[in-house]
C-alpha positions as CSV (number, residue, x, y, z in Angstrom):
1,X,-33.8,16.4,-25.6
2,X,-34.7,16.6,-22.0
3,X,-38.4,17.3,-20.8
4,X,-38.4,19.6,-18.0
5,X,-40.8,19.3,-15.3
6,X,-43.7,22.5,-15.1
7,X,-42.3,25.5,-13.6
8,X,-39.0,27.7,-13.4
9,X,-36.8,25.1,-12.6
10,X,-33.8,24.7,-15.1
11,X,-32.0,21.2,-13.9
12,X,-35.6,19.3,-13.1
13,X,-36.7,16.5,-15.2
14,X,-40.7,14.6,-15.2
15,X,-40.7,10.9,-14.4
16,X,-41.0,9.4,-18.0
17,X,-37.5,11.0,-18.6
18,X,-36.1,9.9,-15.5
19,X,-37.3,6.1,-16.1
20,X,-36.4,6.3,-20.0
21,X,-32.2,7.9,-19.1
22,X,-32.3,4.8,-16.1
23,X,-33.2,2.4,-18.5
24,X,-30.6,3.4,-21.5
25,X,-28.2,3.8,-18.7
26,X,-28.7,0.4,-17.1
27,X,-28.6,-1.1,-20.6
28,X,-26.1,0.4,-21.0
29,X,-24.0,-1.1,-18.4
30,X,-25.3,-4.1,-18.3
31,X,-24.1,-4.8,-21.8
32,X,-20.6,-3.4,-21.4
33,X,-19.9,-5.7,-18.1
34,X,-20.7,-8.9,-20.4
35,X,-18.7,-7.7,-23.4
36,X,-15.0,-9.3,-23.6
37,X,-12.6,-7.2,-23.5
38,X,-8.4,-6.9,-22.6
39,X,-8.0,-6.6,-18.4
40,X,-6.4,-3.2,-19.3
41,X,-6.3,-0.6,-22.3
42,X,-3.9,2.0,-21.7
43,X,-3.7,5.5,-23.2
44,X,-1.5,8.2,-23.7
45,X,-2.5,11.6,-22.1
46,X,-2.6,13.6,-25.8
47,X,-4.5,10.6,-27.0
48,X,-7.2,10.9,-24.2
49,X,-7.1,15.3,-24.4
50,X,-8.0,14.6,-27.9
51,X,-10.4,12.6,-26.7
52,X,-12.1,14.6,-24.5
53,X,-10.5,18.3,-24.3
54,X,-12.9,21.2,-25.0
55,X,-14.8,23.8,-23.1
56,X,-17.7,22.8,-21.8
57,X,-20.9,22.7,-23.6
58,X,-23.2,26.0,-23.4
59,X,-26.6,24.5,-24.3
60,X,-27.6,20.7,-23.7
61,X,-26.8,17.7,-25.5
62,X,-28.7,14.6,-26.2
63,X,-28.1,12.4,-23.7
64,X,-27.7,9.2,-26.0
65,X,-24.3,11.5,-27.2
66,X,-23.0,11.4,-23.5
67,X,-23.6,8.0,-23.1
68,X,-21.7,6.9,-27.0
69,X,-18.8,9.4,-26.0
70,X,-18.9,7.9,-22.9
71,X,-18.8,4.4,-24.6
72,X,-16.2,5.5,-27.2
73,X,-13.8,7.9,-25.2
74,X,-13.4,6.7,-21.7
75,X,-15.1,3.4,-20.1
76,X,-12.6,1.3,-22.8
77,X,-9.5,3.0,-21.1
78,X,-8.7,1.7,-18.1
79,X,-8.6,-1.6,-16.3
80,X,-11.9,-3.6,-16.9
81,X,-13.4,-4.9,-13.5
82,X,-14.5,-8.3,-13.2
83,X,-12.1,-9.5,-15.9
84,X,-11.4,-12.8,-14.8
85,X,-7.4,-13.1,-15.3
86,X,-7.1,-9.7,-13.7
87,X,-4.5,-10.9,-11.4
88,X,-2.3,-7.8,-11.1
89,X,-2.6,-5.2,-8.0
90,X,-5.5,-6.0,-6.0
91,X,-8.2,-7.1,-8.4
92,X,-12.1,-5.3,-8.1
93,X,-14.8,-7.3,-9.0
94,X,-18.1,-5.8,-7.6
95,X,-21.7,-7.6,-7.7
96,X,-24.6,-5.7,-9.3
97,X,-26.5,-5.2,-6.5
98,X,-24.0,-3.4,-4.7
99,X,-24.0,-1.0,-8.0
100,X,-27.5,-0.7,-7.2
101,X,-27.1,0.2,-3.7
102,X,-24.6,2.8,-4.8
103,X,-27.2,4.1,-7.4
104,X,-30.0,4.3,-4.5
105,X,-27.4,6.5,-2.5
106,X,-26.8,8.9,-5.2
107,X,-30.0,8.9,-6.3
108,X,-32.0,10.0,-3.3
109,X,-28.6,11.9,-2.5
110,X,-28.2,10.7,1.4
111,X,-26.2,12.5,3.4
112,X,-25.2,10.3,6.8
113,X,-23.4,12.9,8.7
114,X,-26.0,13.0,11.7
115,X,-28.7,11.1,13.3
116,X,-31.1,14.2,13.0
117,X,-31.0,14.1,9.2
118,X,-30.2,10.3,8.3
119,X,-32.0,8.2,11.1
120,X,-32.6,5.1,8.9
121,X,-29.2,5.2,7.0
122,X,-27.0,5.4,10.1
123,X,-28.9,2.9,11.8
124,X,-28.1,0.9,8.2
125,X,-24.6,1.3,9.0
126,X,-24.5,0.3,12.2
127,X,-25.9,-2.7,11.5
128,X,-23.4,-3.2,8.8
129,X,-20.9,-2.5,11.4
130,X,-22.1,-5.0,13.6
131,X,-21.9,-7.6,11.6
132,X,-17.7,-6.6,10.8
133,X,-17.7,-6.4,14.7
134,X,-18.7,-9.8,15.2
135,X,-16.7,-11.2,12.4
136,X,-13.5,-10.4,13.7
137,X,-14.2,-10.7,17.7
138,X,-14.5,-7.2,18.7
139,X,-17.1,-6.2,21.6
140,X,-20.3,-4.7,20.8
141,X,-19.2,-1.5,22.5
142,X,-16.4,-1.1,19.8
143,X,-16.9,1.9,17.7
144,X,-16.3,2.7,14.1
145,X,-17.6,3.9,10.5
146,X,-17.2,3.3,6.7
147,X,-14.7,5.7,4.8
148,X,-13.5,5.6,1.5
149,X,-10.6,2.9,2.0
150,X,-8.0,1.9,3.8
151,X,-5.9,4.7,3.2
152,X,-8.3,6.6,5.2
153,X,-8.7,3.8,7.5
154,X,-4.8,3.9,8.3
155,X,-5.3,7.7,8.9
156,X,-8.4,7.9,11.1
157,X,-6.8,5.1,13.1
158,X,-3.3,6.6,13.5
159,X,-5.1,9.8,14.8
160,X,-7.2,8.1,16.9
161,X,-4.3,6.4,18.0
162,X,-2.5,10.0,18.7
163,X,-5.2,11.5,20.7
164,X,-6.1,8.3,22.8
165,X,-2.5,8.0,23.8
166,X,-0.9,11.6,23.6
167,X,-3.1,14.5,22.6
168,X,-1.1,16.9,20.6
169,X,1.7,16.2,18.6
170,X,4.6,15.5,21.0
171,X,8.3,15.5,19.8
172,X,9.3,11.5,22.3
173,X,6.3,9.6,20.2
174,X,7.5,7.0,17.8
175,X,5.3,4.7,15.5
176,X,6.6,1.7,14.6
177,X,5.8,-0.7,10.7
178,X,7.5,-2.9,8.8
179,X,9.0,-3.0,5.4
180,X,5.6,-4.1,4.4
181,X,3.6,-2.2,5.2
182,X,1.1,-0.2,3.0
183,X,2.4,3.1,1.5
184,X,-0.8,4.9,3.3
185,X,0.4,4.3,6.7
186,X,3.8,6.6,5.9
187,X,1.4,9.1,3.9
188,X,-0.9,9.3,7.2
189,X,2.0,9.7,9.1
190,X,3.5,12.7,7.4
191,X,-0.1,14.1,7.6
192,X,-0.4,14.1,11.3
193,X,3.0,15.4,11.5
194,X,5.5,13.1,12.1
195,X,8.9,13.7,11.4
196,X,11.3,10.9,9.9
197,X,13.2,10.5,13.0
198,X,9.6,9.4,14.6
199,X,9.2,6.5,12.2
200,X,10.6,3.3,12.6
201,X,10.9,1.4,9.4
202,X,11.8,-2.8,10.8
203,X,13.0,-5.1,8.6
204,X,10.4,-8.1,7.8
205,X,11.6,-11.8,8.5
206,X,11.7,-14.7,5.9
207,X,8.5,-15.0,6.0
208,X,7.8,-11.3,5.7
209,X,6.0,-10.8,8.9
210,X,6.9,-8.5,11.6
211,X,8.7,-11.1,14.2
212,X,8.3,-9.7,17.9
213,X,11.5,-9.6,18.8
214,X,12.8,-7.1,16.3
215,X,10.0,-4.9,17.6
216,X,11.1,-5.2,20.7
217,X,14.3,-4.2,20.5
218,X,13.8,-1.2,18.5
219,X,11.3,-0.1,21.6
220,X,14.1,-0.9,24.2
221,X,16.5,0.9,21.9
222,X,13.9,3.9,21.6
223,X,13.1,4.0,25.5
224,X,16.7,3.9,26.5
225,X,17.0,6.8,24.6
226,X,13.8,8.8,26.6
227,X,11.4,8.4,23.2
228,X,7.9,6.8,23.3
229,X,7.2,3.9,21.8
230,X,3.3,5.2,21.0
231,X,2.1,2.9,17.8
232,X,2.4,-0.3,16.0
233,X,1.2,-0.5,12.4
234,X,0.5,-4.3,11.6
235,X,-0.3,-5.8,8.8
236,X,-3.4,-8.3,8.5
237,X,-3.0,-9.4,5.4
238,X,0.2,-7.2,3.4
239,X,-0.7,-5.8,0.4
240,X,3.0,-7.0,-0.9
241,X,2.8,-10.6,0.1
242,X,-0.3,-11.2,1.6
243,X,1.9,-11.7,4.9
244,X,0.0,-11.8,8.1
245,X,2.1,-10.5,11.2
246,X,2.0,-13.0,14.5
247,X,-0.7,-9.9,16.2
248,X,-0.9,-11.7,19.2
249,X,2.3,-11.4,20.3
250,X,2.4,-7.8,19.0
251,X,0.0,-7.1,21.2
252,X,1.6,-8.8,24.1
253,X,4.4,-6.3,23.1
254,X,2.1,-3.4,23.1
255,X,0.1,-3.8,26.2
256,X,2.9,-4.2,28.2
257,X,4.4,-1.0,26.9
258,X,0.7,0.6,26.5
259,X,1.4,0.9,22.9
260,X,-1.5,1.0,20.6
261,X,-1.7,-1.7,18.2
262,X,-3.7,-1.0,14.8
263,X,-3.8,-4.0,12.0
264,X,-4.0,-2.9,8.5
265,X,-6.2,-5.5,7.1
266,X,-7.6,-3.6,4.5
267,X,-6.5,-6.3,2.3
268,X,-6.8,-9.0,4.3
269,X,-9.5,-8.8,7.1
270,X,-12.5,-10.3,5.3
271,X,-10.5,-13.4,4.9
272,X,-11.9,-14.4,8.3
273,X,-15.4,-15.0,6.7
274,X,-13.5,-17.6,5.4
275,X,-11.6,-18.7,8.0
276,X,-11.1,-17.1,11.4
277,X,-7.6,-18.8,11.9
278,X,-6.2,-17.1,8.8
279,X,-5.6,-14.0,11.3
280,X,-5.3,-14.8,14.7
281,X,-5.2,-12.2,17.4
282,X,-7.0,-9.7,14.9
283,X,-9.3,-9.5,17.8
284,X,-6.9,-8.3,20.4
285,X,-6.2,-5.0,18.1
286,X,-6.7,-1.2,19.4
287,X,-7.9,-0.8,15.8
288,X,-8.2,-2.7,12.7
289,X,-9.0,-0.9,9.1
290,X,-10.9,-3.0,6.7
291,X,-11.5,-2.9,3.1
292,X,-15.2,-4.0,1.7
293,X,-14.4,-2.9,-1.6
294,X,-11.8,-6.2,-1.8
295,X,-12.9,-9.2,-0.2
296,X,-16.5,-8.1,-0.1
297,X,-16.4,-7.3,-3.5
298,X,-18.2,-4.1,-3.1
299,X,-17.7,-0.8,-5.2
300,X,-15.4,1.5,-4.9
301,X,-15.4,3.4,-2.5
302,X,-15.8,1.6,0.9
303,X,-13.6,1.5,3.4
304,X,-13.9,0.8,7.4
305,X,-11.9,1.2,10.6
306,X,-13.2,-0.1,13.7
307,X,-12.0,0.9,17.0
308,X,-12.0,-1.8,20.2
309,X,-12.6,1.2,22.1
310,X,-15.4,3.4,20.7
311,X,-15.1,6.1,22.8
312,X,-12.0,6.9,22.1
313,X,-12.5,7.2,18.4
314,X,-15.6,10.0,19.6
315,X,-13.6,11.9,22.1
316,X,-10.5,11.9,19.2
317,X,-13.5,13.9,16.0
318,X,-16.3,14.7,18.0
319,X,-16.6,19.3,17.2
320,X,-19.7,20.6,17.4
321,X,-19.7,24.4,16.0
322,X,-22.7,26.6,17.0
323,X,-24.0,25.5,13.7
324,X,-24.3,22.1,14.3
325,X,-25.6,22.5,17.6
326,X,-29.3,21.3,16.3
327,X,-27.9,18.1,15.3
328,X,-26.1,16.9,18.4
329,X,-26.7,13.4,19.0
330,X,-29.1,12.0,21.8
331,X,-29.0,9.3,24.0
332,X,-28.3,6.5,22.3
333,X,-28.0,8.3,18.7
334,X,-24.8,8.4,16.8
335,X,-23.5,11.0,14.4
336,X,-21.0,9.7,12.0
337,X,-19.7,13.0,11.4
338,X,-17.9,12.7,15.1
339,X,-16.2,9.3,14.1
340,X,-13.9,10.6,11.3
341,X,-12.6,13.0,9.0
342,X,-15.8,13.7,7.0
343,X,-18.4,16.0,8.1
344,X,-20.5,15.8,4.8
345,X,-20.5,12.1,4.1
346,X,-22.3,9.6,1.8
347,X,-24.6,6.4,2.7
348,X,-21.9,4.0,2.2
349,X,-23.6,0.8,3.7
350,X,-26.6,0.7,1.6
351,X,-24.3,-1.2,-1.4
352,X,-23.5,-3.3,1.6
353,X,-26.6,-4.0,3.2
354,X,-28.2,-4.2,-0.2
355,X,-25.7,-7.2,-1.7
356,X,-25.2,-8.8,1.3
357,X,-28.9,-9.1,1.9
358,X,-29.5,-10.5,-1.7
359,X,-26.9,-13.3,-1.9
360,X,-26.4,-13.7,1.6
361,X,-23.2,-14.4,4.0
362,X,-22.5,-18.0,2.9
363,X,-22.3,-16.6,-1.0
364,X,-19.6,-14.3,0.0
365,X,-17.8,-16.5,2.2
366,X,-18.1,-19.3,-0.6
367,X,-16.4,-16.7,-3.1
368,X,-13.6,-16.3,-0.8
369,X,-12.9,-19.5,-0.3
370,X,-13.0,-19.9,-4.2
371,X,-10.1,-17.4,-4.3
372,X,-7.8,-18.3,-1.8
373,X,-8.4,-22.3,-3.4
374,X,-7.2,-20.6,-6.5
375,X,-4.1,-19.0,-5.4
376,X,-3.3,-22.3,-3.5
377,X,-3.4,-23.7,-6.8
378,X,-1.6,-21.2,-8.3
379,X,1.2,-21.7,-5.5
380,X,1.1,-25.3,-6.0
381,X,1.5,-25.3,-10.5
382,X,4.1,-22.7,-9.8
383,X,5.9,-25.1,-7.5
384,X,5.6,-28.3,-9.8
385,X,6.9,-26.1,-12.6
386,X,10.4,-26.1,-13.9
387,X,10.7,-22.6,-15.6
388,X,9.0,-20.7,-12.1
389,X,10.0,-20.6,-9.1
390,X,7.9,-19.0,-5.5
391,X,9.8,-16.1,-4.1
392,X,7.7,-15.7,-1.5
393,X,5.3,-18.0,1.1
394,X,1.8,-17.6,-0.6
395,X,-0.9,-16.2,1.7
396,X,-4.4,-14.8,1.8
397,X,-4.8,-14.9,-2.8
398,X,-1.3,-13.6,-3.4
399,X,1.4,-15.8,-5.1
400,X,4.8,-14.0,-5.6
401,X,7.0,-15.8,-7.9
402,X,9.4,-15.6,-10.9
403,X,10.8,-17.1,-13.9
404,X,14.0,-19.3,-13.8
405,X,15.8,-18.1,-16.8
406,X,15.7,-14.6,-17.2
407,X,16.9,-11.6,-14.6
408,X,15.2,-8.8,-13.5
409,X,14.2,-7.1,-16.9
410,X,13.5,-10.5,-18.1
411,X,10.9,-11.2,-15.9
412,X,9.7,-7.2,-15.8
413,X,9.0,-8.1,-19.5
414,X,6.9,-10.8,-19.3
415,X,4.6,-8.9,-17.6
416,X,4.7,-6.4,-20.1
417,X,4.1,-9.2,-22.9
418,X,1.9,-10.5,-20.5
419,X,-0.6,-7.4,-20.9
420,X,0.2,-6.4,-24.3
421,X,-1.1,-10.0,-25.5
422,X,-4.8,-9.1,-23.7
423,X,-4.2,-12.7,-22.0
424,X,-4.1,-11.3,-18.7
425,X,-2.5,-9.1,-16.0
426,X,-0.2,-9.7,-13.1
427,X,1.8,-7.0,-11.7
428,X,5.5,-6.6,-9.9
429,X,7.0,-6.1,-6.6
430,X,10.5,-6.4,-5.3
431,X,10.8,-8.7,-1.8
432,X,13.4,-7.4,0.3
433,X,15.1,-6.1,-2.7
434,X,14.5,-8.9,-5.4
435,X,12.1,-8.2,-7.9
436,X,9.2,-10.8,-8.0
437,X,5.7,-11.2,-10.1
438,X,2.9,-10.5,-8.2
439,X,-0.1,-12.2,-9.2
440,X,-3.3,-11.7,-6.8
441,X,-6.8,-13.7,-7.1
442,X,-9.7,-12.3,-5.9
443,X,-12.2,-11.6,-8.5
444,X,-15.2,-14.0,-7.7
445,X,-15.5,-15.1,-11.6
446,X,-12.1,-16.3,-12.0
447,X,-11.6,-20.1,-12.5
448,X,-8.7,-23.1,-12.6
449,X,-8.5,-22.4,-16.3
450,X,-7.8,-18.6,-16.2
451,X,-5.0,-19.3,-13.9
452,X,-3.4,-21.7,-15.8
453,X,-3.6,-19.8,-18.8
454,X,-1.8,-16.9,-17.0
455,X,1.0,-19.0,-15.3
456,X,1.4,-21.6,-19.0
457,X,2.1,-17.9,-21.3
458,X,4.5,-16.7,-18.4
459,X,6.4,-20.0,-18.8
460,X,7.1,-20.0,-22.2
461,X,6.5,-16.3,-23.5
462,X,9.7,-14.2,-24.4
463,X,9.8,-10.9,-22.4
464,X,9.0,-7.5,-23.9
465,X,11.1,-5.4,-22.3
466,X,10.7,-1.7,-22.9
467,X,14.1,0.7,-23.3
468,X,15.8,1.0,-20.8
469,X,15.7,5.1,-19.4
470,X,19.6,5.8,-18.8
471,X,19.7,9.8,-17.7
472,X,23.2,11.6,-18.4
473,X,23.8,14.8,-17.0
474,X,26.0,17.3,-19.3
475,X,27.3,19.4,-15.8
476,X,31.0,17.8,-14.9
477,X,32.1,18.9,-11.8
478,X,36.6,18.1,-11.7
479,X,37.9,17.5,-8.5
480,X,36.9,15.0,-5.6
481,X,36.6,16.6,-2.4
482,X,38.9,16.1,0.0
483,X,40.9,13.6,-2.9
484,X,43.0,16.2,-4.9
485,X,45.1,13.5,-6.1
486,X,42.3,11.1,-6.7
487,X,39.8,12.3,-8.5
488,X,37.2,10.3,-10.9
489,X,39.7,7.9,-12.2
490,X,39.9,7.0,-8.5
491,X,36.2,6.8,-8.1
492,X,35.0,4.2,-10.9
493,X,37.7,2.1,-9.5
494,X,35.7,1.6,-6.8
495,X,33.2,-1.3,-7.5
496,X,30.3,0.6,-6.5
497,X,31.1,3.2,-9.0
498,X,32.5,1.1,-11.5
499,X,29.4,1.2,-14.7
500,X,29.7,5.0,-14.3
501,X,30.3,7.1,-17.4
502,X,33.8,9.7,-16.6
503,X,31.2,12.7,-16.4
504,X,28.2,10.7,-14.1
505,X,31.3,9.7,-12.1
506,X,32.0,13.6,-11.7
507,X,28.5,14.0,-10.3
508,X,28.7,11.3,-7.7
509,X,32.2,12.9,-6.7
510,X,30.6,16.1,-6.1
511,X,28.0,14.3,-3.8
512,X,30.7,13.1,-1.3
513,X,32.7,14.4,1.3
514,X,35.7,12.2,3.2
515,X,35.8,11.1,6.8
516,X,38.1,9.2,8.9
517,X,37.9,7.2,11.6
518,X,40.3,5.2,14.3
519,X,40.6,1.6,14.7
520,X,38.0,0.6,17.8
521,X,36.0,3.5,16.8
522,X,32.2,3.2,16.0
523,X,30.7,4.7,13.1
524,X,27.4,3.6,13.4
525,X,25.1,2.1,15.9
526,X,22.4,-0.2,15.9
527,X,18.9,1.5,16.1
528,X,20.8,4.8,15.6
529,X,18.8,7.3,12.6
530,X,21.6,8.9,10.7
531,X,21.1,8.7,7.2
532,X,24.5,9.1,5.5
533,X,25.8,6.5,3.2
534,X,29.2,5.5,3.3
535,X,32.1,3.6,0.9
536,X,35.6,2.1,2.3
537,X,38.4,3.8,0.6
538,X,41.1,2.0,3.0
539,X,41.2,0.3,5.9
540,X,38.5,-2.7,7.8
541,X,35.6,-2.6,9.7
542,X,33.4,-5.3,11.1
543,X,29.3,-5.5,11.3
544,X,27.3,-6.6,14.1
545,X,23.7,-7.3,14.9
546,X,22.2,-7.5,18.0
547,X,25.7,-7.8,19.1
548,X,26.9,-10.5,17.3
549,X,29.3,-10.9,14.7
550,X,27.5,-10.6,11.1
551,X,30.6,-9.6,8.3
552,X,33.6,-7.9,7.9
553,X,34.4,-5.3,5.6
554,X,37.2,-4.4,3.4
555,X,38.2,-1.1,0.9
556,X,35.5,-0.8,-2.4
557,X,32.5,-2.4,0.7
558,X,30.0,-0.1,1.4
559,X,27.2,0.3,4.5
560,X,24.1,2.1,5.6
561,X,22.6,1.8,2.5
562,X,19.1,0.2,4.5
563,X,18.9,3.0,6.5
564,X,19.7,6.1,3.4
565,X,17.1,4.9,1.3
566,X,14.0,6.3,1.5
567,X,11.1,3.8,2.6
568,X,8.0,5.8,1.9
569,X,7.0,9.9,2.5
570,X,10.4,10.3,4.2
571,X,10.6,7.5,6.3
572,X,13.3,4.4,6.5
573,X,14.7,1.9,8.2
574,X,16.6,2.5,11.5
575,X,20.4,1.7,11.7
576,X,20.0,-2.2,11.9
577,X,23.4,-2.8,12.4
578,X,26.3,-1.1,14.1
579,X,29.7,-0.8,12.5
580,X,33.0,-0.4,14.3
581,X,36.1,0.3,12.4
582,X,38.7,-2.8,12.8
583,X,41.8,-0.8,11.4
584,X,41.9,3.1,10.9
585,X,39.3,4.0,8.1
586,X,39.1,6.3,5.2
587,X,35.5,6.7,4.3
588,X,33.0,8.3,1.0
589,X,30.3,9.5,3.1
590,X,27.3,10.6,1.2
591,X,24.6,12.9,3.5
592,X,21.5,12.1,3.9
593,X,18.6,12.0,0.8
594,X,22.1,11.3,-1.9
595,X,21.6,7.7,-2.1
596,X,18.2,7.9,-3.2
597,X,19.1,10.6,-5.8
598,X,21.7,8.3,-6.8
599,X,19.8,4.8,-7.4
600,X,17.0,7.3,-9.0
601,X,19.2,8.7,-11.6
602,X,21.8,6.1,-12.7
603,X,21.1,2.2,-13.3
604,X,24.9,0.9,-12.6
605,X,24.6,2.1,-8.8
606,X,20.9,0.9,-8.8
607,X,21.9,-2.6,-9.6
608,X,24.7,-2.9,-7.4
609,X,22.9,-1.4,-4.3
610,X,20.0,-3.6,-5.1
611,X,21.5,-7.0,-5.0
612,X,23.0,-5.7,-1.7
613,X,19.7,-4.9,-0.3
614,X,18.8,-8.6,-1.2
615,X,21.4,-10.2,0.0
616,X,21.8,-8.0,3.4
617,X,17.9,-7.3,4.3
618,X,16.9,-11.0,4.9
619,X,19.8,-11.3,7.5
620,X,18.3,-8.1,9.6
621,X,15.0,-9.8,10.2
């Protein structure tokens, strides 16, 4: 049991307890992180309440029982960082000084909200933010702080972005992203209050990079119509494919518009310790969120955003209540609590200063380089072998690829097999519709072998594929609207429709309404936001882009399905075609959110509307 320390005090401990719960902690730890062990242990949520449930304990407990329930009941369940054929997601592999400088922070309990109270750790962090300065080729006047990751990177930046620009919330501004980029840029839109119609979802190229021109014209588009192009979200490194957008030109684009340009190269960024040419024209960014807790292989949490201009990213969080008035900053001083979100905020850059200070710069650059030689490798086996094949250009440690011989639930189930064998991990994606394995290297202890291992079981394993969820819904609803004649018979002769059950059918039917339209007239245009999804009963139409011919269409064709689906918190794509009608039309429209609904509840429509999305996305970009 715990010693208490002389005196009233119920939650004090003396030294010798202190030192003796450190050292059967570290043991602890440092035993579990060289045990083997499977890259991931799942559980199911009544296994882990039986686990752990209860009410909380009344009087104390040794602390050798927390630590073996902690050992028993929850460290084996989860992923297991450092595993070297972690290859799935963005693999974490931290350094144990970094854990150190985490345990320093939490011990002493450091609070870096102001200069008043945490003079050494702030001028800690901005040395720590020097040295990201210089890395990437920002000024020393640029501005910035550590956060918890890139999410709150993405959101700090957009905000800055807002107030720099706009002030309040204004109803013209539109932000512009691709199709790849990171699901925290739509979640920090719809927290600052943009509606869908402000978000501009563009379609990624070949390579799955943002190409200028597609940019451009949705601004023109935008602008012609008296909105305000206000933002760009790039991607420096896309979680998805690794993809690095051509920045410079983006920020050609943006100055000349006085757009702001923020990179999101949270996954990416640190690459440039590497290799500055990996992401040219980072430097030229309004703002650029970083992740430490990747590349830098520190624990989680620590994230950055830098801003080229540091006032702005003070004028956009600096409050100062009556009660803070004591802790202004100075001359010279700097409060991070007027950089960001966070008022009360922890002494992220001691793990930093700490690990980077022990093993030096050219150990972290060297185990960067060490990963992106291993996904090269990984690119290049994949490439010689028969049974895989690349679906995507490999960049910055991630390889997207898939197996020959079986289909989309084939090669969802070797991942599965993949994982339930302990071998390894990778995980899945789907690249302008197709589904692809994603396999990501970045832990610093993988090696040759533990690739080869991955990509030789992948090859020859059979899948596992788990049942298939197939959701019937008992409610039938009888007549079509608009189609008294025609009712559900009609509708599954449609190809679309054609792998629904009679009473699924009934529910689709009940979805749609009928519209018609005269030959030379437009139903959609390019850039344009409606959202309603539509099917060709009878009658022609033809698709352009850009102006220019792209495909005709013919009864049983459908179109809009880019724009109806949803791409993240609301948002989606743009029209990025227009359609005129060649002949007089009959058209199954479906409003706006049904599409999504659809593909959510019933596989046949799923299929079909992905392989269109695979076939038709790639021509957009």
């Amino acid at each position: 049991m715990h010693r208490a320390v002389a005196g009233d005090d119920p939650l004090a401990l003396d030294r010798e307890t202190m030192r003796q719960l450190g050292y059967r902690t570290v043991d602890l730890l440092v035993e579990r992180l060289g045990r083997e062990a499977p890259p991931l242990q799942r559980a199911a949520p009544a296994e882990m309440r039986g686990r752990l449930g209860g009410p909380p304990p009344e009087q104390p407990e040794p602390f050798e029982q927390i630590l073996e329930g902690l050992e028993r009941d929850v460290l084996p369940f989860g992923s297991h960082d450092g595993h070297p054929r972690f290859f799935g997601f963005v693999p974490f592999a931290g350094t144990w000084p970094g854990a150190l400088g985490d345990l320093i922070a939490s011990a002493c309990n450091l609070y870096v909200g102001s200069w008043m109270e945490a003079a050494g750790p702030s001028q800690v962090e901005l040395e720590v933010l020097g040295w990201f300065k210089d890395w990437i080729g920002y000024p020393k006047d640029a501005a910035g702080s550590l956060v918890s990751g890139g999410s709150a990177g993405n959101l700090t930046a957009l905000a800055c972005a807002r107030e720099a620009l706009a002030g309040s919330m204004r109803d013209d501004l539109v932000l512009y992203v691709s199709d790849q980029g990171h699901s925290s840029v739509a979640r920090a839109a719809r927290i600052l209050g943009f509606r869908p119609e402000q978000v501009r979802v563009l379609p990624s190229d070949d390579a799955f990079r943002l190409a200028p021109e597609t940019l451009l014209s949705a601004m023109e588009a935008d602008t012609a119509q008296g909105l305000t192009p206000f933002c760009v979200a790039a991607q420096g490194g896309a979680t998805n494919t690794g993809a690095v957008d051509p920045l410079a030109d983006l920020s050609a684009i943006c100055r000349e518009r006085s757009a702001w340009l923020h990179v999101d190269a949270a996954y990416g960024g640190f690459a440039v310790l590497a290799d500055r040419s990996l992401l040219p024209g980072l430097e030229r960014a309004d703002s650029v969120a970083l992740d430490p807790h990747k590349w830098l292989y520190q624990p989680f949490e620590c994230g950055c955003l830098l801003v080229r201009d540091g006032r702005a990213l003070r004028t956009a969080f600096e409050i100062v209540p009556d009660y803070l008035r004591d802790a202004r900053a100075g001359e010279e001083e700097v409060n991070f609590s007027d950089l960001g979100l966070q008022l009360t905020r922890s002494a992220r850059a001691l793990k930093l200063w700490v690990s980077l200070r022990y093993f030096g710069i050219e150990a972290f650059r060297s185990a960067i380089k060490h990963s992106l030689e291993l996904a090269a490798l990984a690119a290049r086996r994949i490439e010689e072998s028969d049974a895989l094949e690349l679906a995507a250009p490999p960049s910055l440690g991630v390889v997207c690829f898939r197996r020959r011989d079986v289909g989309e639930d084939g090669n969802a189930g070797l991942a599965t097999a993949l994982e339930r064998s302990g071998t390894g991990l990778v995980s899945s994606t789907r690249l302008h519709g197709r589904f692809a394995l994603r396999l990501c290297v970045l832990n610093h202890q993988s090696t040759a072998e533990d690739v080869e291992r991955v990509l030789s079981f992948l090859e020859t394993a059979e899948p596992e594929a788990e049942a298939q969820r197939y959701e019937r819904h008992p409610t039938i609803v009888s007549s079509w609207p608009g189609l008294p004649e025609a009712d559900v018979p009609s509708l599954r002769a449609l190809p679309l429709f054609a792998g629904l059950e009679p009473d699924q059918a009934a529910q689709v039917a009940a979805r749609a309404s009928l519209r018609e339209a005269a030959a030379g007239e437009s139903v959609v245009e390019q850039w344009s936001l409606g959202s309603e999804f539509f099917v060709i009963l009878e009658g022609t139409a033809s698709v352009s882009v850009d102006g220019e011919p792209a495909r005709g269409l013919a009864p049983g064709d459908f179109f809009g399905e880019l724009r109806a689906l949803e791409w993240g918190a609301g948002y989606a794509y743009p029209r990025l075609a227009s359609v005129r009608a060649t002949s007089p039309l009959r058209l199954l429209v479906f409003p706006e959110g049904s599409l999504t609904e659809l593909v959510e509840r019933y596989p046949p429509i799923a299929a079909v509307i992905r392989e269109a999305v695979a076939e038709r996305l790639p021509r957009h970009s």
